[in-house]
N, C-alpha and C positions, 0 to 999 in steps of 0.2 A: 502560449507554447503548445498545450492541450485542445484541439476541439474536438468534440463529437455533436454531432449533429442527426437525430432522428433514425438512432443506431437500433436495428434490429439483428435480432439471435433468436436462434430456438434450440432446443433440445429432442432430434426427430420431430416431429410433429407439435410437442409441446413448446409456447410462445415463453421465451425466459427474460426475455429486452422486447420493448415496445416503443417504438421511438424517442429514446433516451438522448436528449441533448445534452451537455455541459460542457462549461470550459476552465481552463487551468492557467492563470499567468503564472510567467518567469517567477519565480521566487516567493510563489505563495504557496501556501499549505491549506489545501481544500480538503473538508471533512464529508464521506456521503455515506450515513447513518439510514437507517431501516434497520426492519424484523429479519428474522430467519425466516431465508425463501423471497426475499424480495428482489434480489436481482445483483448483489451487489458485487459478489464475486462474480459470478459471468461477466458484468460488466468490464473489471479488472482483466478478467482471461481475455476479453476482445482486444481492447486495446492492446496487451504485451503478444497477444499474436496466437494463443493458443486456445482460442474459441472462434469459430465464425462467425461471421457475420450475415445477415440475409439481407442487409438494407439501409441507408442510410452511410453516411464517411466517419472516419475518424482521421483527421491533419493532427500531425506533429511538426513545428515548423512550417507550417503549409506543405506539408509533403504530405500525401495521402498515401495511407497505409493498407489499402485497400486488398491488394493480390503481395503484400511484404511479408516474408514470414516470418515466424515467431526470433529467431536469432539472428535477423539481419535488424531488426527492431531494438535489441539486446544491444547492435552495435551502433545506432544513432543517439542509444541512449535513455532508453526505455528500458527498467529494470524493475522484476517487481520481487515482492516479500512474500512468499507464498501462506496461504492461510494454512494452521499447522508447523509451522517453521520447516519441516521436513530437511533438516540436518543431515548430512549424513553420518548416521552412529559409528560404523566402524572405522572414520579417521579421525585424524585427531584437530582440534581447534583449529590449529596452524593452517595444516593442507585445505578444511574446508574454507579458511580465509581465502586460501592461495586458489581453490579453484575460481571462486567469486571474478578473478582478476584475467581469466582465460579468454571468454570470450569477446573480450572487448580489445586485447593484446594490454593490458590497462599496465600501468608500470605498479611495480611493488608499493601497496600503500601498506604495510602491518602496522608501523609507525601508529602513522594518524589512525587509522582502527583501533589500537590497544591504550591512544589518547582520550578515543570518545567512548570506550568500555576495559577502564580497566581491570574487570573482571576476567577478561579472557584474556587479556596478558601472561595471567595468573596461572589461567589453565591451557595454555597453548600448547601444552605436550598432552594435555588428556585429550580422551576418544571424546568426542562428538556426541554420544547416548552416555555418558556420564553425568550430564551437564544436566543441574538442575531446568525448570522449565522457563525461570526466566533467563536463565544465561542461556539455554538452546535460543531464545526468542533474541536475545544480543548478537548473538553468532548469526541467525540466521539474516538480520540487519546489517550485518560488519558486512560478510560475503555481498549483499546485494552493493553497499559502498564502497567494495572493493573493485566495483567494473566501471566507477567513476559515472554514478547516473546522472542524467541530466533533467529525468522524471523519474521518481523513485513510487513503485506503487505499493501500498503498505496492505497487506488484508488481513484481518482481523488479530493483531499482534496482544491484546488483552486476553486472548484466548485462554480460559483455564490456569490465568494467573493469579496469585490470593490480589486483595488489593493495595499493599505496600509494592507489590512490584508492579505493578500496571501502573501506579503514579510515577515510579523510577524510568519505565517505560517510556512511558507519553513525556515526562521530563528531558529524556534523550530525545526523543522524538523534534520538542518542540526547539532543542537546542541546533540541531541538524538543522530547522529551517533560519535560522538567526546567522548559521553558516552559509545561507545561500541556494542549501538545495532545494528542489521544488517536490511539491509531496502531494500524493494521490492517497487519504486516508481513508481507510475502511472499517467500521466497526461496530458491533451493537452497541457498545458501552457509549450512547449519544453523549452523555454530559463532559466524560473527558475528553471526547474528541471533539465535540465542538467547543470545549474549554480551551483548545489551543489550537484554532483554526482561524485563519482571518474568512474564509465563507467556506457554504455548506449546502449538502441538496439533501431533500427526505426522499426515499424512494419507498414505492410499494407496489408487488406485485407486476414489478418488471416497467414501472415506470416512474417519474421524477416529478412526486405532486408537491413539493416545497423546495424555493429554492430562496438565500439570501445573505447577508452575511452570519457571521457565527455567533455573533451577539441577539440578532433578531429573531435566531432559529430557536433558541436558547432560551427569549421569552415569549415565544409565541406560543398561544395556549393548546393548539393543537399540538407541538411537536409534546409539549410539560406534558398534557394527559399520555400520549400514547408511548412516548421512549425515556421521560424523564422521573415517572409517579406524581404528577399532580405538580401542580403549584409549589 
């Protein structure tokens, strides 16, 4: 569904992607773990449209996405989760569902949203900045499944969660993909992301120096020393 291919970015002058290849099948859930500062969000922003690119393709469906903008992408189906949830506080659960579903014309899904979190059922008349940090992190996922993705890109959704709710997280997460959608995972927390990935790439310093399934990532001694704490 996914390829990139020897994708280059920078930030002014400085290099942020270095010919980063990967690819994403239908209906898998790929995990790509690294450090802070490795590339991983730019990478995210490339693909959904709102980083540039200096080099290299990104195909979705064999379309290349090359000169496509950030919200014509939005409506092939490319959606992402921004890192920070970035909610917005002053509406309430509801309407940020309901904007989710705009740009895409997507038909009313609250239903099935308030099926797969029914925490925000709950809170659907409250503001949006009310919301504890893992239900801001539910909201900010419902919205992105309310424009019907067909690649959904998740970045860094453990963010400053205790860890009862980043297991409740990644628990939604991993149930989303069993539904069929396709998932672009981003995160430092490597062990629960690639604990519910079927494959995975390491990156560092804007490039893609481990790539395989999520099992192999998981015990290969390089990823355990540097993201996992040892053995």
């Amino acid at each position: 569904m996914l390829e990139v291919d020897r994708l280059d970015s920078r930030y002014g002058r400085i290099p942020a992607l270095s010919g980063v290849s990967l690819t994403v099948g239908a209906g898998e859930l790929v995990a790509l773990v690294g450090a802070n500062g490795a590339g991983k969000t730019t990478l995210l922003r490339a693909i959904s449209g709102v980083q540039p690119s200096w080099g290299g393709t990104i195909r979705f469906d064999g379309a290349d996405l090359a000169h496509m903008h950030a919200q014509k992408r939005v409506k092939l189906g490319i959606v992402q989760v921004p890192e920070g949830r970035q909610v917005f506080a002053p509406m309430t659960v509801e309407d940020n569902l309901k904007l989710g579903a705009f740009a895409r014309g997507a038909r009313d899904g609250l239903a099935r949203i308030f099926s797969i979190f029914p925490a925000l059922a709950d809170k659907r008349r409250a503001l949006a900045g009310n919301l504890s940090g893992g239900q801001q992190q539910m909201l900010a996922i419902g919205r992105a499944l309310m424009a019907e993705p067909r690649l959904l890109l998740l970045d860094e959704p453990s963010m400053g969660l205790a860890p009862r709710l980043v297991a409740e997280i990644f628990s939604r997460i991993a149930a989303l993909k069993t539904l069929g959608t396709t998932i672009l995972l981003v995160d430092q927390n490597a062990r629960a992301a690639l604990g519910i990935a079927d494959r995975g790439y390491v990156m560092e310093t804007g490039r893609v120096v481990l790539s395989g399934s999520a099992q192999e990532l998981l015990h290969d001694p390089q990823v355990q020393q540097a993201y996992l704490g040892g053995t």
